[in-house]
DRENDO-1510 file (C-alpha; in Angstrom, 1 decimal, always signed):
<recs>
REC; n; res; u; v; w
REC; 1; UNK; -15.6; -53.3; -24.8 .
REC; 2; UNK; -17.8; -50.9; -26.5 .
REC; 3; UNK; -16.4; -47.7; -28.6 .
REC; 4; UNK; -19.1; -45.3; -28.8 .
REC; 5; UNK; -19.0; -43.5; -32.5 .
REC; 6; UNK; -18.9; -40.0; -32.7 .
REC; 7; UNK; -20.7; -38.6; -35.4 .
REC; 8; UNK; -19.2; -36.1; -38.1 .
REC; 9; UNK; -20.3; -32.4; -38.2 .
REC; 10; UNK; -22.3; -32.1; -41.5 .
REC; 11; UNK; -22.8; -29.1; -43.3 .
REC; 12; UNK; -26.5; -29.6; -42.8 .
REC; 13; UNK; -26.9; -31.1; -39.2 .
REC; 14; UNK; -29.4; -30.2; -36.7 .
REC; 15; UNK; -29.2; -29.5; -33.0 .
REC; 16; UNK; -31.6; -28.8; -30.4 .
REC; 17; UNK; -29.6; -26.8; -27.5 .
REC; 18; UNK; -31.2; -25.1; -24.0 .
REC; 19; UNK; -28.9; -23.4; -22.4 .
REC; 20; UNK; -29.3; -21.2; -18.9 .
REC; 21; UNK; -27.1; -19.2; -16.5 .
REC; 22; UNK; -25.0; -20.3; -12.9 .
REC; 23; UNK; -27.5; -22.4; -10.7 .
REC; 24; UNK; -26.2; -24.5; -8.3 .
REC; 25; UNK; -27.9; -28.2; -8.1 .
REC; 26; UNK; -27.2; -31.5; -6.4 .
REC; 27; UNK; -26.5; -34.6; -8.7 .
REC; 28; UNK; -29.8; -35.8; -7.4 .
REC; 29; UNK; -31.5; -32.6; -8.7 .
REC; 30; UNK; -29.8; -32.8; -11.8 .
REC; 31; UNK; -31.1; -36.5; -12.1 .
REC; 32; UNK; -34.8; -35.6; -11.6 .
REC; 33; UNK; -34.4; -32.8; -14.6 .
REC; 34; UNK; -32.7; -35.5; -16.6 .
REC; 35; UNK; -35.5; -38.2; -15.6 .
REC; 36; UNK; -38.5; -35.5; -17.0 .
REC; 37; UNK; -36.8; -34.7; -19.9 .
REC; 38; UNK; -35.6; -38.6; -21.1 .
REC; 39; UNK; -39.5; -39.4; -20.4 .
REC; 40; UNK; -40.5; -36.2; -22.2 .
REC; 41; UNK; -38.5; -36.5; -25.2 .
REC; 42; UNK; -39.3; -40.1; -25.7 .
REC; 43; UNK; -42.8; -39.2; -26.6 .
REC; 44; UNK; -41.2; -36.7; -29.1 .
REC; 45; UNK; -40.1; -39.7; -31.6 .
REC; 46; UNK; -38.9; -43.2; -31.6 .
REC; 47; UNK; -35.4; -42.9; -32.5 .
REC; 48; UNK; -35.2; -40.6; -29.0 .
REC; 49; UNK; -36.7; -43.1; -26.7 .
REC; 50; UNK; -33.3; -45.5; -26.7 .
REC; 51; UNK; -30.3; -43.8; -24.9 .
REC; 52; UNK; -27.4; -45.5; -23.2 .
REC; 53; UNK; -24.9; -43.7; -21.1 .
REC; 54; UNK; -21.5; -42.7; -22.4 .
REC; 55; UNK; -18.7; -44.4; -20.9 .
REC; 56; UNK; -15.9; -42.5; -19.1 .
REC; 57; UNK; -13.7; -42.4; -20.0 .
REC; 58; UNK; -15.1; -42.0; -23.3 .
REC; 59; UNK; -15.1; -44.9; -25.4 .
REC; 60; UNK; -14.1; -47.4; -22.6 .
REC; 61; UNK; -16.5; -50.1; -21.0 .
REC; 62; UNK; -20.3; -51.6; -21.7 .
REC; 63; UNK; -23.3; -50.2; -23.3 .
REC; 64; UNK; -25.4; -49.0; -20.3 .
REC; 65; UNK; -28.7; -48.4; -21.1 .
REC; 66; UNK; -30.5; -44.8; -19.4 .
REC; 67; UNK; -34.4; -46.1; -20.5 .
REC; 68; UNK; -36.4; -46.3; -18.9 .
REC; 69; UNK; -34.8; -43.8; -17.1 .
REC; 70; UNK; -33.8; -44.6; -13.6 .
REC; 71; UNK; -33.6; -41.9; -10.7 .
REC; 72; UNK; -30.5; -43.8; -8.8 .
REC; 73; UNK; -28.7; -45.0; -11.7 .
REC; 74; UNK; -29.1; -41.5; -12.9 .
REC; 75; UNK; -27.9; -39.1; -10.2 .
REC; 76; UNK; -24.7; -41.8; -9.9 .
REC; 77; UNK; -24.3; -41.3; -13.3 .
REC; 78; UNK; -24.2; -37.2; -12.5 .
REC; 79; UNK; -22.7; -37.6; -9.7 .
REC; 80; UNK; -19.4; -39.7; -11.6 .
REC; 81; UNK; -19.9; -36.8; -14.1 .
REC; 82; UNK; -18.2; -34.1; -11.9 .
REC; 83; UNK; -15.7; -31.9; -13.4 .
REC; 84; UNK; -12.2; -32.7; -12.3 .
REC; 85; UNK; -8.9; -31.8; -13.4 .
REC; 86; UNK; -7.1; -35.0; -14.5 .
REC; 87; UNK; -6.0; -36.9; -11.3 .
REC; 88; UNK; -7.5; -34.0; -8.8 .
REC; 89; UNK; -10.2; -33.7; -6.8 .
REC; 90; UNK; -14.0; -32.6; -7.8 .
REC; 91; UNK; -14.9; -29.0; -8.7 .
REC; 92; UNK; -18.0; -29.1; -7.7 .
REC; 93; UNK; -18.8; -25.7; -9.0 .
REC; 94; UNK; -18.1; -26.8; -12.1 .
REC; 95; UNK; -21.0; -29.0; -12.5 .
REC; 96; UNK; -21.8; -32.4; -13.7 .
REC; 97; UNK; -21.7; -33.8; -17.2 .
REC; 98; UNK; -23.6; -36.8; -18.4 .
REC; 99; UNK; -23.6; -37.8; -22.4 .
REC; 100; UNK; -25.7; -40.4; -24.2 .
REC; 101; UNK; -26.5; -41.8; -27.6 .
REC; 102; UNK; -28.2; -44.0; -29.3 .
REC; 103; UNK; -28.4; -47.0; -31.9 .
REC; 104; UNK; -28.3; -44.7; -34.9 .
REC; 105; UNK; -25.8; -45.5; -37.6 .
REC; 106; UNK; -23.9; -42.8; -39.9 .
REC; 107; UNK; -26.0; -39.6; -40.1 .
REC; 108; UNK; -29.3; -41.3; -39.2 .
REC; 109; UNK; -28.0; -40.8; -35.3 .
REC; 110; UNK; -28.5; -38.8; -32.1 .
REC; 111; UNK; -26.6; -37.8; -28.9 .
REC; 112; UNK; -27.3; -35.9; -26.3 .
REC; 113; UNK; -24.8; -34.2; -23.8 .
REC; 114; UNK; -26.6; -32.7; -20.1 .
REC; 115; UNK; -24.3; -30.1; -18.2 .
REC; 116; UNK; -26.7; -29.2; -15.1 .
REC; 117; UNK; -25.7; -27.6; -11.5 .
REC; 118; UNK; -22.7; -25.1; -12.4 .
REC; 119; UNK; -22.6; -21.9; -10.4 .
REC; 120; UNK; -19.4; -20.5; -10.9 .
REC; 121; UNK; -19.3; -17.2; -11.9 .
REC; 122; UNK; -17.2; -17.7; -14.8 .
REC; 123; UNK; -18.0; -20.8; -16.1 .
REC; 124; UNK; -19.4; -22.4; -19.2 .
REC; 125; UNK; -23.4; -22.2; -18.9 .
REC; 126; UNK; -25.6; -24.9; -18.1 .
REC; 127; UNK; -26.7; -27.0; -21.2 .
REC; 128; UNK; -28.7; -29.7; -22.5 .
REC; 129; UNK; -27.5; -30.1; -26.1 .
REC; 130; UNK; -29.1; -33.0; -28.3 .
REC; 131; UNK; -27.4; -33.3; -31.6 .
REC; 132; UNK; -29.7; -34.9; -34.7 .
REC; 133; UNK; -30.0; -37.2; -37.6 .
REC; 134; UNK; -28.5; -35.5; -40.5 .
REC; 135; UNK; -30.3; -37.7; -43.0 .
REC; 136; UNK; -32.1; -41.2; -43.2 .
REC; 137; UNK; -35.0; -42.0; -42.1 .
REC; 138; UNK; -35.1; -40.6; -38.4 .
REC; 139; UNK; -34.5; -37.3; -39.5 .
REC; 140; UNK; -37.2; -37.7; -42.3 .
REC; 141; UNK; -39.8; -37.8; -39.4 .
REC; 142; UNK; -37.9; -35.9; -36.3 .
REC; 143; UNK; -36.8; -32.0; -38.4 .
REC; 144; UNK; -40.1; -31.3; -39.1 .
REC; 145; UNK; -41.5; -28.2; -37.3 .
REC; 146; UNK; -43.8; -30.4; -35.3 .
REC; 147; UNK; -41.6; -32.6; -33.8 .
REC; 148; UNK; -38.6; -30.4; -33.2 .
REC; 149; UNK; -41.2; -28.1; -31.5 .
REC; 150; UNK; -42.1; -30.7; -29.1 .
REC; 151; UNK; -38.2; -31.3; -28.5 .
REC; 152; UNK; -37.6; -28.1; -27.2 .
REC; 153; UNK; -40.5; -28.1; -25.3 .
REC; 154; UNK; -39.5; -31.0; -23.7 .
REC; 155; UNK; -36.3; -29.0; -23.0 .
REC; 156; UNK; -38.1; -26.2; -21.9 .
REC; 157; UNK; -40.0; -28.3; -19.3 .
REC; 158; UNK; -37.4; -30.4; -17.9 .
REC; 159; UNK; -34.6; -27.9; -17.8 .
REC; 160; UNK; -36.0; -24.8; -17.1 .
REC; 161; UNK; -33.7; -22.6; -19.4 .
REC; 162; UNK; -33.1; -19.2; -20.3 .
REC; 163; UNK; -33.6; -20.2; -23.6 .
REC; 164; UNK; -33.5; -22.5; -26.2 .
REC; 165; UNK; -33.2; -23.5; -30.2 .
REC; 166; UNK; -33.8; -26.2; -32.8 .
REC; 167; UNK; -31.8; -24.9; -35.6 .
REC; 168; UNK; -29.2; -26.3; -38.4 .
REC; 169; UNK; -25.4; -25.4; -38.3 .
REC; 170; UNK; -25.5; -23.7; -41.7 .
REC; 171; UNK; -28.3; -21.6; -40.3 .
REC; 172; UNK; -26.4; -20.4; -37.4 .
REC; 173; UNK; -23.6; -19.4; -39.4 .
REC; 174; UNK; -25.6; -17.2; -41.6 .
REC; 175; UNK; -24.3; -14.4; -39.6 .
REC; 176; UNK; -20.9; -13.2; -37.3 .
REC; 177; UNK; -23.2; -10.8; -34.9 .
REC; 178; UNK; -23.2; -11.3; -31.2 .
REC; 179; UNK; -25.9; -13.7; -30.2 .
REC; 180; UNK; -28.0; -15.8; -31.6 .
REC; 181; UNK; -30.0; -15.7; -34.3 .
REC; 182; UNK; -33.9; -17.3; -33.8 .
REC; 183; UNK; -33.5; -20.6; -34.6 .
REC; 184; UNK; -36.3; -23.1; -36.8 .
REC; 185; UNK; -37.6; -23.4; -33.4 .
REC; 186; UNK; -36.7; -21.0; -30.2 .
REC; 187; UNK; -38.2; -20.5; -27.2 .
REC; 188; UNK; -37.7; -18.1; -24.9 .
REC; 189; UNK; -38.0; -18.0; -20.8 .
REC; 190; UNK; -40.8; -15.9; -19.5 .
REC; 191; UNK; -38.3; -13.8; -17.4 .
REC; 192; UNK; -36.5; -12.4; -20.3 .
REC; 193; UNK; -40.0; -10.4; -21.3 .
REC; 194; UNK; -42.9; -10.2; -24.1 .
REC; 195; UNK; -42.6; -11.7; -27.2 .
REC; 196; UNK; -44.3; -8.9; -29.4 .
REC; 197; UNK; -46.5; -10.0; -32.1 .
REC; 198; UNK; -44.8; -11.4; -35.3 .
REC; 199; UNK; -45.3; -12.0; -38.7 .
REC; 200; UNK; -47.0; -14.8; -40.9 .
REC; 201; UNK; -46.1; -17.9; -41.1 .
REC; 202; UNK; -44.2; -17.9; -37.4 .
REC; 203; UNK; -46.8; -19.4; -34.8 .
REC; 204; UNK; -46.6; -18.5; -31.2 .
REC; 205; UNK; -47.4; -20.4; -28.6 .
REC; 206; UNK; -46.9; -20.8; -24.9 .
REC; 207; UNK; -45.4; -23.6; -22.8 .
REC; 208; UNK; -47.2; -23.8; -19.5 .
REC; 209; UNK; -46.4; -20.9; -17.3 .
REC; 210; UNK; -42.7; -21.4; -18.6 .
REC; 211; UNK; -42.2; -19.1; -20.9 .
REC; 212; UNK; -42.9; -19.1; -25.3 .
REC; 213; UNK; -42.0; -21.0; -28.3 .
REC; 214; UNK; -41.4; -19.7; -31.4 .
REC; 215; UNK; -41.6; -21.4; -35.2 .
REC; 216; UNK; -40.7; -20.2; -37.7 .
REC; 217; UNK; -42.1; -21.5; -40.6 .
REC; 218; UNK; -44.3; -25.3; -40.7 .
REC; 219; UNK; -42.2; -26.2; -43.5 .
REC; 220; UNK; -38.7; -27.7; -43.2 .
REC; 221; UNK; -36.1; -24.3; -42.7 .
REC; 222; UNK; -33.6; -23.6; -45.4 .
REC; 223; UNK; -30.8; -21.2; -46.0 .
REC; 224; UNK; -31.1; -22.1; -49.6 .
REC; 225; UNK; -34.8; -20.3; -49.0 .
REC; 226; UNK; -34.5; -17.1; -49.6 .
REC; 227; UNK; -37.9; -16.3; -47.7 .
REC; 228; UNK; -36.4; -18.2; -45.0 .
REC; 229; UNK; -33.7; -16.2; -44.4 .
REC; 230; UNK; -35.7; -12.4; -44.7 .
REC; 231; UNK; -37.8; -14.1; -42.4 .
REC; 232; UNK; -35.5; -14.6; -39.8 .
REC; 233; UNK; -33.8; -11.5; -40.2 .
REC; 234; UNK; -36.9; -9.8; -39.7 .
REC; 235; UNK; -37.8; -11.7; -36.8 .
REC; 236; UNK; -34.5; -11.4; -35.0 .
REC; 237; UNK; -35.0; -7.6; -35.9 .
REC; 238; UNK; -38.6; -7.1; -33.9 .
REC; 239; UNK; -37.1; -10.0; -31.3 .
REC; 240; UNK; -33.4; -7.4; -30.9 .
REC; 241; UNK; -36.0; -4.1; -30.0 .
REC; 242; UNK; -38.1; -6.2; -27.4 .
REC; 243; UNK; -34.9; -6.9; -26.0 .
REC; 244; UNK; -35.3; -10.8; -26.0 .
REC; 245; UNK; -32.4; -11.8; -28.3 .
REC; 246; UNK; -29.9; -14.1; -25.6 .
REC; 247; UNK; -26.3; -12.3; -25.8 .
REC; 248; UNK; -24.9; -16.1; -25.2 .
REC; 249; UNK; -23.7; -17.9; -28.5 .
REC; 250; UNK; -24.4; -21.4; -29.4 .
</recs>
């Protein structure tokens, strides 16, 4: 029997999230997303190229490994992940859930949690949300701008969201406003309009025809900065009047 560990929320812990609005997909559609964006994000760094599956029930049964990833074993895994009320049968318009982690230990660790094909009108959005090493040595090399840029590119690529972050928890909880605040690293869908021009250090740059990714700053983000956090007030100010700020919170 294995019992999967669930990291504490630190003060200082990173997440990458994507997140996008009702869109109805079959486990096997969700499992070619997942597929792209294991392979993708494997690239990214070592400690993200070793998932296995979370058990359900949670905590309950073997280790099975999801790399390399397999199509089959992956839409049965989505497919198993249906929403359900305990005991009933599937709501399918719920979606499908599939978690992983990996062999991380403490705050040196990573998970990731997929929620793909919900279209119901009022239900909880469509996510990919890959929590990160607080500390150690995998988040010495995976929260730098480069590499967390290429994380939610990956995102961006595989998922196709309306948006999506790489930001610490402090640094969303700099403000109470409505929204969400640019992250370290957001990028934004190509549907939601222009990103106007924006000031020094942020870089700019476009993923594919998908949409654009935004950095902040090269160097690791801070709240404790105080350059940091004008910087992102300013940005979220110029990114509010294009009218490209999401309205969905983290």
């Amino acid at each position: 029997m294995t019992t999967q560990p669930t990291p504490a929320l630190h003060p200082d812990s990173y997440h990458a999230g994507a997140y996008w609005g009702p869109r109805k997909e079959s486990p096997e559609e969700c499992a070619h997303r997942a597929e792209a964006f294991l392979n993708l994000l494997a690239a990214c760094d070592p400690l993200l190229a070793h998932w296995n599956k979370i058990p359900k029930p949670r905590g309950k049964g073997r280790k099975t490994p999801l790399m390399p990833p397999s199509l089959p074993a992956l839409t049965e895994a989505f497919r198993r992940g249906v929403n359900r009320e305990p005991g009933g049968p599937p709501i399918e318009d719920l979606g499908f859930r599939v978690g992983a982690y990996n062999d991380g230990a403490g705050q040196d660790f990573a998970s990731v949690n997929m929620k793909c094909g919900s279209y119901a009108e009022f239900s909880i959005a469509n996510s990919c949300v890959l929590s990160l090493p607080a500390k150690g040595e995998n988040a010495e090399r995976i929260l730098t701008a480069t590499v967390l840029a290429e994380v939610v590119r990956s995102m961006a690529l595989a998922w196709e969201p309306d948006w999506a972050v790489a930001m610490s928890h402090t640094h969303r909880e700099l403000d109470g406003k409505a929204g969400v605040w640019p992250g370290w690293v957001t990028y934004l869908a190509r549907q939601r309009g222009t990103v106007p021009p924006l000031p020094a250090p942020v870089r700019i740059k476009q993923v594919e025809d998908k949409g654009t990714l935004i950095v902040l700053t090269p160097e690791r983000f801070s709240v404790a900065n105080p350059d940091h956090v004008a910087l992102t007030r300013r940005v979220r100010d110029l990114l509010d009047r294009a009218g490209l700020m999401p309205l969905t919170t983290v």
